[in-house]
N, C-alpha and C positions, 0 to 999 in steps of 0.2 A: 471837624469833630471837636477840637481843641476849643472852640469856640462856643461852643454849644452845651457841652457833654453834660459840665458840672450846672447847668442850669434847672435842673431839678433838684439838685441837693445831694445826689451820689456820682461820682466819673465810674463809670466801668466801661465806655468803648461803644456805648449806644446813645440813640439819642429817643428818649421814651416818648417826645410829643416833638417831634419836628417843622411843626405848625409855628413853635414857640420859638425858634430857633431864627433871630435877625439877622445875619451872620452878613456883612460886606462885604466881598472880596478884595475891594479897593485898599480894607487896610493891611492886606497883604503883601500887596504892589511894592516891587524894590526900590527904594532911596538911593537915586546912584547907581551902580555897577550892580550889573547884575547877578544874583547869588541862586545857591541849590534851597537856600531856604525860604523864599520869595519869589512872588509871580512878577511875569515882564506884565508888559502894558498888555501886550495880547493876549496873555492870557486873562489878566483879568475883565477883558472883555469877552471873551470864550465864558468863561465862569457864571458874567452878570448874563448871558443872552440862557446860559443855559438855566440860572435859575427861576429867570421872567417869563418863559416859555416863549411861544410863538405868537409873535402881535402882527397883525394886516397891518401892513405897510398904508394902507390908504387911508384904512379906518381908524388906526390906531386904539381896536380894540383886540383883546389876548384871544386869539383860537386856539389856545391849547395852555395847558398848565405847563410851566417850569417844574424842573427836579427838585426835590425835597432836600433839604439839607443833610446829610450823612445819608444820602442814598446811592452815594457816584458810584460805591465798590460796587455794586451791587448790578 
């Protein structure tokens, strides 16, 4: 959310076009020791599959769409 929020020009805790929102989670990823305020590796590969959706492993094309960004709570 933090990443995204003020990308319209107002923060209030939504994201109004989620579409718009590029958000990496890799620059989230701890440097070092791992902390409460950054993701391990694994997570940020939990993060990237959930945002890419589901891709055939054969075809390497998406059957399904990834999560939207600021949609996890939900």
């Amino acid at each position: 959310m933090r990443a995204c929020d003020a990308g319209d020009g107002v923060e209030v805790g939504v994201l109004e076009d989620p579409t718009r929102c590029n958000f990496d989670p890799e620059i989230s990823e701890c440097q070092g020791a791992e902390r409460p305020d950054c993701l391990t590796s694994a997570q940020v590969d939990g993060a990237c599959k959930m945002y890419s959706g589901a891709i055939d492993s054969r075809t390497g094309q998406q059957i399904y769409p990834g999560l939207l960004p600021g949609s996890e709570l939900g």
